[in-house]
C-alpha positions as CSV (number, residue, x, y, z in Angstrom):
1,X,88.8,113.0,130.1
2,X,88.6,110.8,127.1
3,X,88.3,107.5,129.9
4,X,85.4,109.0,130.9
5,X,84.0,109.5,127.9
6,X,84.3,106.3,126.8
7,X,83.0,104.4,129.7
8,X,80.3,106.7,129.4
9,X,80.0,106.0,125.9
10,X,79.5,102.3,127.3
11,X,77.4,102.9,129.7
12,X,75.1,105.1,127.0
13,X,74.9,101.6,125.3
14,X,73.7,99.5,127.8
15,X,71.1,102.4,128.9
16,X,69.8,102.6,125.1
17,X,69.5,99.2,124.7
18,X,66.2,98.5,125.8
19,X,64.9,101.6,123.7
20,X,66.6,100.4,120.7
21,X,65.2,96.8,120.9
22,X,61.6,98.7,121.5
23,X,62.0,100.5,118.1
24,X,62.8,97.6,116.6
25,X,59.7,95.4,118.0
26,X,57.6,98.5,116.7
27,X,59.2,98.6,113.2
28,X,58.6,94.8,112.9
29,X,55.1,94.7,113.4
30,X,53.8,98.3,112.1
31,X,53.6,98.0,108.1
32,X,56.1,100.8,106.9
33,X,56.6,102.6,103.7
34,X,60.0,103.3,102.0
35,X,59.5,107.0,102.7
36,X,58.2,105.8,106.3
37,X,62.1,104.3,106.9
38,X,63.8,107.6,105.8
39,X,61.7,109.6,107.7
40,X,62.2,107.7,111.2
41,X,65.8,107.4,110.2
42,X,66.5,111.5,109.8
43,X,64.3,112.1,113.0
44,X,66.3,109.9,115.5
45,X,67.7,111.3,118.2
46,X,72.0,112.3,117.7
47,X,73.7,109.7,119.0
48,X,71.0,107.0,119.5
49,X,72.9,104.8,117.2
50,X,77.1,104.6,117.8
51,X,79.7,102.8,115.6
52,X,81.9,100.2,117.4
53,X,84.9,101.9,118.8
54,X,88.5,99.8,118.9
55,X,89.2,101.4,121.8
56,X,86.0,101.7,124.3
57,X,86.0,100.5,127.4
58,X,82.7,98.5,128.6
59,X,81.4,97.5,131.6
60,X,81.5,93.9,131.5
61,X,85.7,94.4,130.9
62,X,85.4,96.4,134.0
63,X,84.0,94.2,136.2
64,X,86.8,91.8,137.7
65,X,89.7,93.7,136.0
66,X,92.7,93.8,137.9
67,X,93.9,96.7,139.9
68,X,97.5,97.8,140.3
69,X,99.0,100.8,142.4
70,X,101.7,102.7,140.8
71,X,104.2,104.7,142.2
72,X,104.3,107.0,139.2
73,X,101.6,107.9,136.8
74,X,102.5,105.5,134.1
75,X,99.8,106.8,131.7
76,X,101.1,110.0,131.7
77,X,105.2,109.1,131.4
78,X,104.1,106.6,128.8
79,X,100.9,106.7,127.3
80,X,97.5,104.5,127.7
81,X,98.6,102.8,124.4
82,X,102.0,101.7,125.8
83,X,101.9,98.1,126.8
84,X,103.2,98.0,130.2
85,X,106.2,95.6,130.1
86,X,106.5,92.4,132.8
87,X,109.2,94.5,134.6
88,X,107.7,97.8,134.7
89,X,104.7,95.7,136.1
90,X,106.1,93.8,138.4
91,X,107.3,96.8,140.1
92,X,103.6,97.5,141.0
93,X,101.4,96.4,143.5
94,X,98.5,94.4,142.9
95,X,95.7,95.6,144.9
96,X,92.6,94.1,144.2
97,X,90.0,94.3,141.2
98,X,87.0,96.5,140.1
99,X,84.0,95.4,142.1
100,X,81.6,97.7,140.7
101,X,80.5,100.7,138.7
102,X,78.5,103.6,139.8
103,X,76.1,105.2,137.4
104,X,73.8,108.6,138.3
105,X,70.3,108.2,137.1
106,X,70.8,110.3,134.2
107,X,73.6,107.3,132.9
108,X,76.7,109.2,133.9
109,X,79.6,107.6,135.7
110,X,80.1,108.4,139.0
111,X,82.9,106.5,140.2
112,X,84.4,103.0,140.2
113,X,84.0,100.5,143.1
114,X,87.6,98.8,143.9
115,X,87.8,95.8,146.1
116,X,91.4,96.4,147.8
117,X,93.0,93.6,149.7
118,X,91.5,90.3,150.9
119,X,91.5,86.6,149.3
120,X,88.5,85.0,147.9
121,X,85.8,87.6,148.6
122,X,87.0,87.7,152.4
123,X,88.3,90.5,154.2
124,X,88.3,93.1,151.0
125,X,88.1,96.7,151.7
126,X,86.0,98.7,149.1
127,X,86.5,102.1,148.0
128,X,85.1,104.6,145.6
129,X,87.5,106.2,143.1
130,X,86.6,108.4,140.8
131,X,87.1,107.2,136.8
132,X,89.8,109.7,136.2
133,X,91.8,108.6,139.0
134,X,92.0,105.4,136.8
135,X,94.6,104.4,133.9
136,X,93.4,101.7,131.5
137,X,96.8,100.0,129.7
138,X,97.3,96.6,128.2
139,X,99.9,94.4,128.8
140,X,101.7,92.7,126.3
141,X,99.5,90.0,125.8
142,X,96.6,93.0,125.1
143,X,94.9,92.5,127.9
144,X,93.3,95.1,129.6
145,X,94.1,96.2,133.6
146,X,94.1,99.1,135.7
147,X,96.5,101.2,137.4
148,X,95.9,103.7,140.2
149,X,98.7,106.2,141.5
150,X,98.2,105.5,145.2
151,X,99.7,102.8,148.0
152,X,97.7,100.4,149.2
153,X,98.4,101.8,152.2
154,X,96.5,104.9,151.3
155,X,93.7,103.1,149.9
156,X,93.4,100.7,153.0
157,X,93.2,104.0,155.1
158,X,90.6,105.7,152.5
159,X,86.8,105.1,154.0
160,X,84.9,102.3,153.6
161,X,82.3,102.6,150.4
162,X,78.8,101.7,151.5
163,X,75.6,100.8,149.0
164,X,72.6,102.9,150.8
165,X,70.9,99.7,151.9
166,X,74.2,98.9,153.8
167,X,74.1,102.4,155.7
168,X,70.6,102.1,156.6
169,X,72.0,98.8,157.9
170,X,74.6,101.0,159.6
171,X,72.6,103.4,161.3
172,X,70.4,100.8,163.3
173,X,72.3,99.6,166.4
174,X,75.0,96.7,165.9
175,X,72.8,94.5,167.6
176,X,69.7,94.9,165.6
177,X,72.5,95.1,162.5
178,X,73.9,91.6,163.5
179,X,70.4,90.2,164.2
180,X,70.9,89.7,167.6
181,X,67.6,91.3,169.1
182,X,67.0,88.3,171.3
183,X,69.0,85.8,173.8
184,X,67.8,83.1,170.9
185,X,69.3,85.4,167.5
186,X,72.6,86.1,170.0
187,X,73.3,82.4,170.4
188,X,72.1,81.1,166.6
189,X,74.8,84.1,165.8
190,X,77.5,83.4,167.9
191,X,77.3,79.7,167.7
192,X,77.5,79.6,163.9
193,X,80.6,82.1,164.1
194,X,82.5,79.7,167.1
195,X,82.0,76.6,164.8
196,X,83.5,78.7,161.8
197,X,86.2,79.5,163.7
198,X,87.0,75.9,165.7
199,X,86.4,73.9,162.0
200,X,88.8,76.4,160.3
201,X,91.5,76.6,162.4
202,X,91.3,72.7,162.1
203,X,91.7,73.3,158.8
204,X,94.8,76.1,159.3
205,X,96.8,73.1,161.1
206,X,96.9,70.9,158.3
207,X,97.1,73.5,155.5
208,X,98.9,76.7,157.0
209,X,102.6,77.1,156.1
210,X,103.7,79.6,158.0
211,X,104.3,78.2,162.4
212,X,102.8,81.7,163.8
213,X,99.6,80.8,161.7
214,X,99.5,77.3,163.3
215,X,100.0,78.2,166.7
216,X,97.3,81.0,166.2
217,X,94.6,77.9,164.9
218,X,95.4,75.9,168.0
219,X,95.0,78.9,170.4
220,X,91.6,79.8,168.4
221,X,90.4,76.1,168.4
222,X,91.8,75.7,172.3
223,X,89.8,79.2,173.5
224,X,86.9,78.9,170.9
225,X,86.1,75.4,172.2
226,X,86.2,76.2,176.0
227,X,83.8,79.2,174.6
228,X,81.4,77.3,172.9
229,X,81.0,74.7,175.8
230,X,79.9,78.1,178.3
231,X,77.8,79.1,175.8
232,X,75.5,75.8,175.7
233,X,75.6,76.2,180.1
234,X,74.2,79.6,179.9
235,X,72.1,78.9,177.0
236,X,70.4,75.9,178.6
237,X,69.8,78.2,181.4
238,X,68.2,80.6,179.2
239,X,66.3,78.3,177.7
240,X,67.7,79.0,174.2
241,X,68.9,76.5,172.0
242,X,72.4,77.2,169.8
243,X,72.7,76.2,166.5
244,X,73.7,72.3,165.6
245,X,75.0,73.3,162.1
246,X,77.1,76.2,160.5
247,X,75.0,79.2,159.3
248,X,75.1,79.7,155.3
249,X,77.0,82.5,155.4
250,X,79.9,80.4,157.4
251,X,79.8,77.2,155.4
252,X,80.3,79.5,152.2
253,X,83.6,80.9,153.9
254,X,85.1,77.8,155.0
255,X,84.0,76.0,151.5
256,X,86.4,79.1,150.1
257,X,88.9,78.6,152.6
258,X,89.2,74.5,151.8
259,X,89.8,75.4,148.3
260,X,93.2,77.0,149.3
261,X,96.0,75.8,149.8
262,X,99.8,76.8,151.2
263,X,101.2,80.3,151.5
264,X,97.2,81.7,149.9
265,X,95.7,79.7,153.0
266,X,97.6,81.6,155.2
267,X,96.5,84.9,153.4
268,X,92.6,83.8,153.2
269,X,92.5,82.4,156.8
270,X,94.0,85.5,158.7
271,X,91.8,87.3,156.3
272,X,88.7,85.6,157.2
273,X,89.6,85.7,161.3
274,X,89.9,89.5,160.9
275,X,86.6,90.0,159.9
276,X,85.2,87.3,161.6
277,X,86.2,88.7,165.0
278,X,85.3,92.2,164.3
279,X,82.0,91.0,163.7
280,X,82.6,89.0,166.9
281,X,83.2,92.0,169.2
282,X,80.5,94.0,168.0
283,X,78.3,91.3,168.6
284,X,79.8,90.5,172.0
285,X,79.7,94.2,172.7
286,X,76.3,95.0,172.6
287,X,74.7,92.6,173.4
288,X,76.6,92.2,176.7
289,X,75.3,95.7,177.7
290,X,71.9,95.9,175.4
291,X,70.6,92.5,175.3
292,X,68.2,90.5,177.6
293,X,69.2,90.1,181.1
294,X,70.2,86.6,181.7
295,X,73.0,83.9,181.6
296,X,73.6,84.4,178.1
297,X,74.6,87.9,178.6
298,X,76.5,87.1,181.9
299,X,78.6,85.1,179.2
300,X,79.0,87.6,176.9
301,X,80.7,89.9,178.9
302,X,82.8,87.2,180.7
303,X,84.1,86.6,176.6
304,X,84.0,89.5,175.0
305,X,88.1,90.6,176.6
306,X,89.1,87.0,175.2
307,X,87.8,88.1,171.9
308,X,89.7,91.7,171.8
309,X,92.6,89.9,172.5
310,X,92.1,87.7,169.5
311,X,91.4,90.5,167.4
312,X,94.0,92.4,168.0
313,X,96.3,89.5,167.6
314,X,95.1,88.5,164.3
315,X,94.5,92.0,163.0
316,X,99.1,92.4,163.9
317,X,99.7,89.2,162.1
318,X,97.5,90.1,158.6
319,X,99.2,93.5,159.0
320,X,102.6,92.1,159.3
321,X,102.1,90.2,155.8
């Protein structure tokens, strides 16, 4: 109870802010008496103006903190103002970091947005937790992190959160949510995603440290080669031109990728070939059985086994680690 009132204690902050700047705009420009001050200062509202407190929590420490799962409820068997120790710590799990906080309109927190799993922004799975679910400790350096009593596991398994603009998203078909409404959006798509995953398995060869990881990069740059050179036949006969160049979106996650290195490559680049053949079969999917009638989607079904076969591969070996 008292987390919650202090994050909402920070949140009240940021939410009077702008009211307590107006007042102060007003006060410099409109000529006041003595009497005037005292007045204005007796008929403010209760709790307009708070005192620092030592121990709030605000929402710029939020964002990024770190996010352990605990097997027991260390805030209760020790206290919020026990430092947790590097051995009781290291027992834990860390899980991911706070992504975001959810306010009602009336400035109340609703819940906590946690960013489980994943490396570099790829491949994360975020859920909502409530703030009470929540332990705020300090380590004994005093900074501040999180603990949740859960497993990832459990997390993992808990459903996806989605911002309303992403449901809307949701609700349209996977085609139209992909942008594929056209032989011409299918193969800008699809062609971007290919090259993504041909230039970072190249990558994975050189930089991977673990041999199932390599052999997996050769087998996607092997297939995903074959792939891309059936997609320019059938697009030539569509009369659609595929992409030259690497879509933003892909360029950003190989620039994140190259900045990795050893045992964390491995992590990031099964990571990102998770999600980028999910996105990969859905696309493939649809538009194999929804999209224009033509080579293009001749090729899509012909693919789209090859690219369940990837998943599922690549979705055993980021499970296994």
């Amino acid at each position: 109870m008292m987390r919650r009132l202090l994050a909402g204690t920070a949140m009240a902050l940021i939410v009077a802010g702008p009211l307590v700047a107006q007042q102060a705009t007003d006060t410099a420009t409109t000529p006041a008496t003595a009497a005037d001050a005292t007045s204005s200062a007796t008929s403010s509202s209760p709790g307009l103006y708070l005192s620092a407190d030592p121990n709030a929590i605000y929402a710029s420490d939020l964002i990024g903190m770190e996010v352990y799962s605990s097997a027991t409820d260390y805030a209760t068997e020790y206290g919020n103002n026990q430092p947790a120790t590097a051995d009781v710590r290291s027992e834990w799990d860390d899980i991911g970091e706070i992504n975001d906080i959810v306010l009602s309109q009336e400035g109340s927190v609703k819940g906590v947005l946690v960013d489980v799993g994943g490396f570099l922004g790829i491949g994360v799975h975020t859920v909502a937790l409530e703030m009470s679910q929540i332990h705020f400790l300090r380590d004994e350096g005093d900074k501040r992190f999180a603990a949740v009593t859960s497993s990832r596991e459990a997390l993992e398994a808990a459903p996806e959160y989605q911002r309303p603009e992403d449901q809307t998203a949701a609700t349209a078909s996977p085609n139209q949510a992909l942008g594929a409404t056209s032989p011409q959006a299918f193969a800008d798509i699809a062609g971007s995603s290919n090259m993504f995953e041909i230039q970072s398995s190249q990558f994975a060869l050189d930089h991977a440290t673990a041999e199932d990881v390599r052999a997996f990069a050769q087998h996607m740059i092997d297939d995903h080669t074959a792939a891309g050179e059936k997609m320019k036949a059938a697009a030539a006969k569509d009369g659609v031109t595929p992409p030259a160049a690497m879509a933003e979106k892909e360029q950003a996650q190989l620039g994140k990728l190259q900045s990795s290195d050893g045992a964390a490559f491995d992590h990031a680049y099964l990571a990102a070939q998770v999600t980028a053949h999910d996105e990969a079969v859905r696309l493939f999917a649809t538009f194999s059985t929804q999209g224009q009638e033509g080579a293009l989607r001749a090729f899509a079904a012909e693919t789209l086994p090859t690219l369940k076969e990837h998943q599922a591969t690549v979705h055993q070996m980021a499970g296994s680690q």
